[in-house]
C-alpha distance (Angstrom), angle and dihedral (degrees) to the residues before:
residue distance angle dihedral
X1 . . .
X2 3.88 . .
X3 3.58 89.4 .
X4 3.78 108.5 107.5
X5 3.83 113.4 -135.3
X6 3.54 112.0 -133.0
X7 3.43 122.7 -121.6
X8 3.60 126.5 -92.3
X9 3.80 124.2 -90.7
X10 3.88 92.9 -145.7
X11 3.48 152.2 8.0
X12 3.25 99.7 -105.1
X13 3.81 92.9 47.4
X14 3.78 89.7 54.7
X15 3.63 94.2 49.2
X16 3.98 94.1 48.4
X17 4.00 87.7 49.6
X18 4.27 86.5 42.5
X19 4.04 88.8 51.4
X20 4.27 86.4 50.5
X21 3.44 95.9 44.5
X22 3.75 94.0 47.9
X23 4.15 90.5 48.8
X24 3.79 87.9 48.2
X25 3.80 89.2 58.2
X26 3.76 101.1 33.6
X27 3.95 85.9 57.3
X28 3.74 92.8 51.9
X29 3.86 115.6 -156.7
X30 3.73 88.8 114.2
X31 3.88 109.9 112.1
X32 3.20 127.2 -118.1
X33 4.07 113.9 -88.2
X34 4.13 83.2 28.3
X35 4.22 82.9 61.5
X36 3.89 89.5 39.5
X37 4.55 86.1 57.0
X38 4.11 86.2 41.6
X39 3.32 94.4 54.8
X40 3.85 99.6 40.4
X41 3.32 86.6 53.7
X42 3.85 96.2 49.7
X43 4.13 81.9 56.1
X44 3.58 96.4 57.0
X45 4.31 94.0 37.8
X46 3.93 81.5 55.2
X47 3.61 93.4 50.5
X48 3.77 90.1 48.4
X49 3.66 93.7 52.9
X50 3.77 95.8 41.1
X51 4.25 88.9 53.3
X52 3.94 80.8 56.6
X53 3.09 108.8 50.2
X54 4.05 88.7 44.5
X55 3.91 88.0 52.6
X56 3.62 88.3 46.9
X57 4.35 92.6 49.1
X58 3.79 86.5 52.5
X59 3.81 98.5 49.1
X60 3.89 84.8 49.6
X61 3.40 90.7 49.2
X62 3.69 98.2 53.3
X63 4.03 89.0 45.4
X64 3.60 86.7 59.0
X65 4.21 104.3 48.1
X66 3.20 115.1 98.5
X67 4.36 133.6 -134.3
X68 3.78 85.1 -80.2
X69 4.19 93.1 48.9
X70 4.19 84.3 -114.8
X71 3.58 108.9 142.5
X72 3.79 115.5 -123.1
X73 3.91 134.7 -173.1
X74 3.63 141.8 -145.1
X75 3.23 150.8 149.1
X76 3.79 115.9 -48.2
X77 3.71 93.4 -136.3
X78 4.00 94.0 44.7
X79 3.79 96.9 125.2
X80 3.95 113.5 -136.8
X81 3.79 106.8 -80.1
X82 4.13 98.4 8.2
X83 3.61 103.6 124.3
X84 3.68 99.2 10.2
């Protein structure tokens, strides 16, 4: 256990790891200090994820400002120039 796991190289590979850590846990036959790491490490994959997904929302957000810096929506399918 003093290993340090190194940190995920994408979201996706965080959130597969999350979803095993979390069934480890839920099924409970893990001792006790083995359930303490598991769950640390949960803490930290959910971190990890949630920093994603926020630096994804604000590259999406920038995307969709316009000249002005107004917000605008549309369709998420719209393709770049349809409709404009």
């Amino acid at each position: 256990m003093a290993k340090k796991e190194q940190p995920p190289a994408t979201f996706e590979a965080a959130l597969k790891r999350l979803e095993g850590v979390l069934e480890s846990l839920e099924h409970g036959d893990l001792p006790l200090e083995e359930s303490l790491a598991a769950f640390e490490e949960g803490v930290r994959l959910v971190k990890f994820c949630q920093q994603k997904l926020d630096e994804v929302e604000k590259r999406v957000e920038l995307l969709l400002k316009d000249d002005a810096g107004r917000f605008f929506t549309r369709p998420f399918a719209e393709e770049e120039g349809e409709g404009n």
